[in-house]
C-alpha positions as a Markdown table, in Angstrom:
| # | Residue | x | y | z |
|---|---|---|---|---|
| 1 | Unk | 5.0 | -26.6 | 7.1 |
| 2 | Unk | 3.2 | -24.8 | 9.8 |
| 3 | Unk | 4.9 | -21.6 | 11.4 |
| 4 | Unk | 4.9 | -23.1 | 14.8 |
| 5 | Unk | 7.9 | -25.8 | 13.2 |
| 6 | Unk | 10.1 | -23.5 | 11.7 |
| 7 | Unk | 12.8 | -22.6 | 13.6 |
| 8 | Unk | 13.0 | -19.3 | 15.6 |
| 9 | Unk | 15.9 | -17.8 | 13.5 |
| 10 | Unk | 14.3 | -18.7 | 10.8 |
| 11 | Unk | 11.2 | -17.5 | 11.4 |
| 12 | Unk | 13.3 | -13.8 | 12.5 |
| 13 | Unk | 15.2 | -13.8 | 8.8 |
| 14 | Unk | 11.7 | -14.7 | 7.0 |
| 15 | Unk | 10.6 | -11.7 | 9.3 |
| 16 | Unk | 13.4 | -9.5 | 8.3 |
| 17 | Unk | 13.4 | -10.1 | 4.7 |
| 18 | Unk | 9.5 | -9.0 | 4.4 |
| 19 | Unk | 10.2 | -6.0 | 6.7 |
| 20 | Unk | 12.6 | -4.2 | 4.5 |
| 21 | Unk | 10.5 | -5.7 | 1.2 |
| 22 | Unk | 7.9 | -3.4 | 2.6 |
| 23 | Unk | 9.6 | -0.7 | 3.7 |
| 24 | Unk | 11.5 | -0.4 | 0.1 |
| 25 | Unk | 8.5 | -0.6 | -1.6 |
| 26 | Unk | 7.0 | 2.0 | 1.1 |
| 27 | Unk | 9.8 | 3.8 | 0.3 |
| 28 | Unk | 9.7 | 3.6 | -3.5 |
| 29 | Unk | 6.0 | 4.3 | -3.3 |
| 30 | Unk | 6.7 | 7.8 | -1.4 |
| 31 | Unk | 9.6 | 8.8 | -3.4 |
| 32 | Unk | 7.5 | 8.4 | -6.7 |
| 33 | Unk | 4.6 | 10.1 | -5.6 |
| 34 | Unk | 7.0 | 13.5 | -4.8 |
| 35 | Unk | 8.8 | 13.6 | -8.3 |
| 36 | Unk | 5.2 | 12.4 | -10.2 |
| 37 | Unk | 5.4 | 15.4 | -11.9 |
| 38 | Unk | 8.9 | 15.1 | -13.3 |
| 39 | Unk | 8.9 | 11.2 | -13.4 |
| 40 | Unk | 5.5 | 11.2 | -15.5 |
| 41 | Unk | 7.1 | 13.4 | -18.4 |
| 42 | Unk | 10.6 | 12.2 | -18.1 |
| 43 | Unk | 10.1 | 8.4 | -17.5 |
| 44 | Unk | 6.8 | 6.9 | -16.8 |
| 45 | Unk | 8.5 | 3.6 | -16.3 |
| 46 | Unk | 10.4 | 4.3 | -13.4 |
| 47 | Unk | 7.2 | 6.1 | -12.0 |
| 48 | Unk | 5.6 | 3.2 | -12.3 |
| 49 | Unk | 8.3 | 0.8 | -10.9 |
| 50 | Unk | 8.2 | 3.0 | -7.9 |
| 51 | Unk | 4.5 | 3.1 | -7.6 |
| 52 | Unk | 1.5 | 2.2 | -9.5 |
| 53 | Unk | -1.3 | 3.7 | -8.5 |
| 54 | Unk | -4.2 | 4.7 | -10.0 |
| 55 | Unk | -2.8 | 8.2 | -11.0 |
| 56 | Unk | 0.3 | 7.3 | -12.0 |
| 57 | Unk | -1.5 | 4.7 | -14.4 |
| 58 | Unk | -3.4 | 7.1 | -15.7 |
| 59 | Unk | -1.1 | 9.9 | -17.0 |
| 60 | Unk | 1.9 | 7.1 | -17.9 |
| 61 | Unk | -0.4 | 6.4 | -21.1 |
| 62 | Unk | -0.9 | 9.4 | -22.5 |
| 63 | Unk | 3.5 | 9.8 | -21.4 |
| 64 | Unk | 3.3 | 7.4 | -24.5 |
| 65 | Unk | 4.8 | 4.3 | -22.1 |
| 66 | Unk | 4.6 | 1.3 | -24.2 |
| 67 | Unk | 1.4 | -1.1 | -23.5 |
| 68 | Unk | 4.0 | -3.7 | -22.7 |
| 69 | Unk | 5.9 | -1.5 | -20.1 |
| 70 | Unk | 2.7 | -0.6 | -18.6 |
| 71 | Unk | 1.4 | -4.3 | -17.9 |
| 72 | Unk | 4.6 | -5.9 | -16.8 |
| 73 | Unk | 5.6 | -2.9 | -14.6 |
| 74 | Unk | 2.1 | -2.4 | -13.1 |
| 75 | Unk | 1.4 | -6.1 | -12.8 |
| 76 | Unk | 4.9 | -6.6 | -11.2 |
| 77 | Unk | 4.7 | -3.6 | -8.7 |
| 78 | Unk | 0.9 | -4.1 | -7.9 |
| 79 | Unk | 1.6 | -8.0 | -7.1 |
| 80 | Unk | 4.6 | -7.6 | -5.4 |
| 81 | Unk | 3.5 | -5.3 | -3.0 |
| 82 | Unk | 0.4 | -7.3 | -2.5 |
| 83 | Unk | 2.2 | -10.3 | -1.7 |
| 84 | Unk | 4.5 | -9.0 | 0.8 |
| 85 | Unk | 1.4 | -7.2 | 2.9 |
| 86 | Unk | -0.6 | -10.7 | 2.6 |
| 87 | Unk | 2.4 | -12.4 | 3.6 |
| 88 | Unk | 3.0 | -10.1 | 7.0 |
| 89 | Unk | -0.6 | -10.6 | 7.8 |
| 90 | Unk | -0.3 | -14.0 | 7.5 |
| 91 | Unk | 2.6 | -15.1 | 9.6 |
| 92 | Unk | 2.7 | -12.0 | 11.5 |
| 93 | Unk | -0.9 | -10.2 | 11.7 |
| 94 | Unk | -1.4 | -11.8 | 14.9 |
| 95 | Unk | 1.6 | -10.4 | 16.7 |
| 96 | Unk | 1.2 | -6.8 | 15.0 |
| 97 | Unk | -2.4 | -6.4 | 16.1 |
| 98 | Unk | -1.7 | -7.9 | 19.7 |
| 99 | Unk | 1.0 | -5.2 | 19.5 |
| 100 | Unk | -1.8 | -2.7 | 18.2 |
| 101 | Unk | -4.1 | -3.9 | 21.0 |
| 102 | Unk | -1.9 | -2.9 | 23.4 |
| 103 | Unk | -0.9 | 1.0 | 22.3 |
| 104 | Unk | -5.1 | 1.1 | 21.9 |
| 105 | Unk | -5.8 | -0.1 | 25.3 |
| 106 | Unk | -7.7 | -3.4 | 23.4 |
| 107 | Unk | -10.0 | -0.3 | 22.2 |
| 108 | Unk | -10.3 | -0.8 | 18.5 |
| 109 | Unk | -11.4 | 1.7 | 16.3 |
| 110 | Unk | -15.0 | 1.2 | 15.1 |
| 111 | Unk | -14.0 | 0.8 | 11.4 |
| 112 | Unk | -11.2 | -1.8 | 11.9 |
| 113 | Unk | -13.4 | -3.7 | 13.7 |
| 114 | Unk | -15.8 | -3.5 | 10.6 |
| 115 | Unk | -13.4 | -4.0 | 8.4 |
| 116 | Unk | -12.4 | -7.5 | 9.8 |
| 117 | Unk | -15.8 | -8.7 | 10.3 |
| 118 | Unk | -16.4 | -7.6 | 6.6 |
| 119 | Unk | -13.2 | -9.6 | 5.6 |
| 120 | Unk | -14.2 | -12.7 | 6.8 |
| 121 | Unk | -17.4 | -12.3 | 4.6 |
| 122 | Unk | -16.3 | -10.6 | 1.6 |
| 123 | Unk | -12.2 | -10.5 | 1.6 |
| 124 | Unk | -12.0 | -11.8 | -1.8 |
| 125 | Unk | -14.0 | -9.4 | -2.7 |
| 126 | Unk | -12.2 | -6.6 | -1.5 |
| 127 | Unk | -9.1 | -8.2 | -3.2 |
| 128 | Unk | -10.4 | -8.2 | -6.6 |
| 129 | Unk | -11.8 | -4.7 | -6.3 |
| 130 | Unk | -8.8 | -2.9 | -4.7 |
| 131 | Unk | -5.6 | -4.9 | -5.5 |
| 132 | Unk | -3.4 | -2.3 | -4.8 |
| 133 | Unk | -4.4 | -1.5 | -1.1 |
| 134 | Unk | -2.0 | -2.6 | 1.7 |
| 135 | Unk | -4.5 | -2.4 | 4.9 |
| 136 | Unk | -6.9 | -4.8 | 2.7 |
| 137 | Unk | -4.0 | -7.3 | 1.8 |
| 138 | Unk | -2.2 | -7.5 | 4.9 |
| 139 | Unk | -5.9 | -7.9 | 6.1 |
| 140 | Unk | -7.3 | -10.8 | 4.0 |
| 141 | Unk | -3.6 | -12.3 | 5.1 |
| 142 | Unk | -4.3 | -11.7 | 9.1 |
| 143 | Unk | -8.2 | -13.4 | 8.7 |
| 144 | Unk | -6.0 | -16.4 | 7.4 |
| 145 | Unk | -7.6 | -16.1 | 3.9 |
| 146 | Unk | -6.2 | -19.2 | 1.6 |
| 147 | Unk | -3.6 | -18.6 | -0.5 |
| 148 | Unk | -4.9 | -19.9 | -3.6 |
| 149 | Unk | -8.2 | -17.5 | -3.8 |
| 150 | Unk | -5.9 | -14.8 | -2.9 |
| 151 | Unk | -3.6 | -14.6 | -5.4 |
| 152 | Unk | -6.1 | -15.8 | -7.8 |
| 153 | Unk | -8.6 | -12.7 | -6.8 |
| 154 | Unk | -5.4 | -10.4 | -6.9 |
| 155 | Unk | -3.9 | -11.4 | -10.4 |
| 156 | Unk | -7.5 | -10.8 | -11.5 |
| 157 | Unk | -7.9 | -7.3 | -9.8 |
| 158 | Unk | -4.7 | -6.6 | -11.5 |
| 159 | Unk | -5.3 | -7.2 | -14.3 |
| 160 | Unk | -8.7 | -5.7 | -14.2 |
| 161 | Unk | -7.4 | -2.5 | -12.6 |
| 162 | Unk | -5.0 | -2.1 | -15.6 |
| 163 | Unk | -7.1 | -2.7 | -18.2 |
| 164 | Unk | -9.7 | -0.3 | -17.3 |
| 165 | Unk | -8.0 | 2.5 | -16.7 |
| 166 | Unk | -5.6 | 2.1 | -19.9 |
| 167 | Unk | -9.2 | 2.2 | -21.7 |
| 168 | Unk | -9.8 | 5.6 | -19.1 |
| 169 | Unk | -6.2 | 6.7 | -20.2 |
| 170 | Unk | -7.2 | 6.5 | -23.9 |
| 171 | Unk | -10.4 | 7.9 | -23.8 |
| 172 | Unk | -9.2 | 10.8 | -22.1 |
| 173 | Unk | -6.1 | 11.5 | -23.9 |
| 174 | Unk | -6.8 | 14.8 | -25.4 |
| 175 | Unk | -7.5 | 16.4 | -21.6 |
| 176 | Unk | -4.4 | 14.4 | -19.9 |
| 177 | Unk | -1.9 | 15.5 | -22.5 |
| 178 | Unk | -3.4 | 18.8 | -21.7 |
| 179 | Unk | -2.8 | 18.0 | -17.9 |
| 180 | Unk | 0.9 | 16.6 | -18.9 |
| 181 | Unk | 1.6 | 19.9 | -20.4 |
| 182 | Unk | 0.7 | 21.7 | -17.3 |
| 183 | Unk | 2.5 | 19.8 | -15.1 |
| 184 | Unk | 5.3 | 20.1 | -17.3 |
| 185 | Unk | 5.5 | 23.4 | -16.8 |
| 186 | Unk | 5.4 | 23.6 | -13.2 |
| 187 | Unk | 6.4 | 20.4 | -11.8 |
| 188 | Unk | 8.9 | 21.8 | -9.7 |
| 189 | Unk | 6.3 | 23.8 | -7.8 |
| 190 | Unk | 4.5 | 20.7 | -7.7 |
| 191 | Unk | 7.5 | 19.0 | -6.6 |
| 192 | Unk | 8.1 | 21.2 | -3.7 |
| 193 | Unk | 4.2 | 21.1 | -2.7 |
| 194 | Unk | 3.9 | 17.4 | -3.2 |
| 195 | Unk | 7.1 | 17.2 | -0.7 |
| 196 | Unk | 5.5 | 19.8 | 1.7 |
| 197 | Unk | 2.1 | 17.6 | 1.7 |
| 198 | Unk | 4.1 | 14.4 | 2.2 |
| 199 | Unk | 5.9 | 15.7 | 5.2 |
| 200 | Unk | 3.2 | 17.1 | 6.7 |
| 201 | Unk | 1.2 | 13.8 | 6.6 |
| 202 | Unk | 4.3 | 12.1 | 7.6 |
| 203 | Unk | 4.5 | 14.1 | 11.0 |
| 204 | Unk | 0.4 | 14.2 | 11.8 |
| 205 | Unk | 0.3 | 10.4 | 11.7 |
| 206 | Unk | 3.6 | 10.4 | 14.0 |
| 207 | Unk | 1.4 | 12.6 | 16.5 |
| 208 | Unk | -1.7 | 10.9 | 15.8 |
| 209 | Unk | 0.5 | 6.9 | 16.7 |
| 210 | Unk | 2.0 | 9.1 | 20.3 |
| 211 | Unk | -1.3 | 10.3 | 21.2 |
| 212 | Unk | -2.5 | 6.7 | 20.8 |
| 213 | Unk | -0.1 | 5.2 | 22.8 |
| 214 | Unk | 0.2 | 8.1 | 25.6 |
| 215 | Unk | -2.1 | 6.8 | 28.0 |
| 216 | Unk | -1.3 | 3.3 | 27.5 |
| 217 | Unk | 2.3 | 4.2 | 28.6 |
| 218 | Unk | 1.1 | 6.9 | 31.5 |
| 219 | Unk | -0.7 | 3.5 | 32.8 |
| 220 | Unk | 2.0 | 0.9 | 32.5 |
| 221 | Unk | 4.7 | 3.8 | 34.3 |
| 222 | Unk | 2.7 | 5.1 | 37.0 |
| 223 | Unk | -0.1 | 2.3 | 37.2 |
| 224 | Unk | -3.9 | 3.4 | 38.2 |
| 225 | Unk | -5.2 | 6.1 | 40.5 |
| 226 | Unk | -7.2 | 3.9 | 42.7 |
């Protein structure tokens, strides 16, 4: 069924539901990577469940998480996150970027234009190489990539993704362990600095979206000088 015959309120609850999928997992994502430090040593399950990236992946081994903890919770957090991103792309990129457009003056940056012309080329590609990346999801989903190479390319990334860096995890054990031990010891100065970094980058990309839009609002207000 195409989007155009689904009814409006429907299309607003689909809408809603993928919204606050996102921002949970965003969320999640932001609340793991503070407590890392405490969540690695104490339960690198839940770390996970919150957020799976590469890091996270890499010190849950030596944690001693069980190998079948670590594939369903990564796969499961990984392929969520990537189907609600490809989703909003999909039935909403449109309206987001026309949106985006608009606070940009239809100025693009330079390096999203690249990136969609290289997505129309290459998406799967990008797919299967970084699985766990929102912009290149929601991206993929916006260029109206199929469905079926999708989440074929990001099942295999997945899995890919896991099983190199439990081999990386392994190798390395000796020198994370010693890493786990120092973060034992001060994670709640890491804590408090991973908050600290987290805030700040929090508040510079709320400057960074007002500048953005400033002049486009200045024009719409007070309209032009000539």
């Amino acid at each position: 069924m195409s989007d155009a015959a689904i009814p409006a309120r429907n299309r607003d609850t689909r809408l809603r539901v993928l919204v606050s999928a996102y921002v949970v997992l965003y969320a999640a994502a932001n609340v793991a990577s503070v407590l890392a430090p405490r969540l690695v040593k104490q339960s690198p399950e839940l770390l996970l469940a919150g957020s799976a990236r590469i890091r996270h992946l890499l010190f849950a081994v030596p944690a001693d998480i069980s190998p079948g903890a670590y594939a369903v919770i990564g796969f499961l957090r990984l392929f969520v996150a990537g189907a609600v991103c490809y989703l909003l792309g999909n039935w909403y990129g449109g309206r987001g970027f026309a949106w985006l457009d608009r606070q940009l003056g239809d100025q693009r940056p330079a390096t999203l234009r690249w990136l969609e012309r290289a997505t129309d080329r290459v998406g799967w590609l990008f797919v299967l190489l970084m699985p766990g990346s929102n912009i290149v999801c929601a991206m993929v989903g916006h260029r109206k990539m199929a469905a079926k190479p999708f989440f074929s390319m990001l099942t295999i990334g997945i899995v890919l993704r896991l099983w190199w860096v439990w081999l990386a995890a392994n190798h390395w054990e000796s020198e994370l362990k010693d890493a786990l031990r120092w973060v034992g010891k001060y994670q709640w100065w890491l804590v408090g600095g991973f908050l600290a970094v987290t805030v700040a980058q929090s508040y510079r990309r709320a400057r960074a979206t007002e500048r953005a839009s400033a002049p486009v609002i200045t024009q719409e207000v007070f309209g032009d000088d000539e």
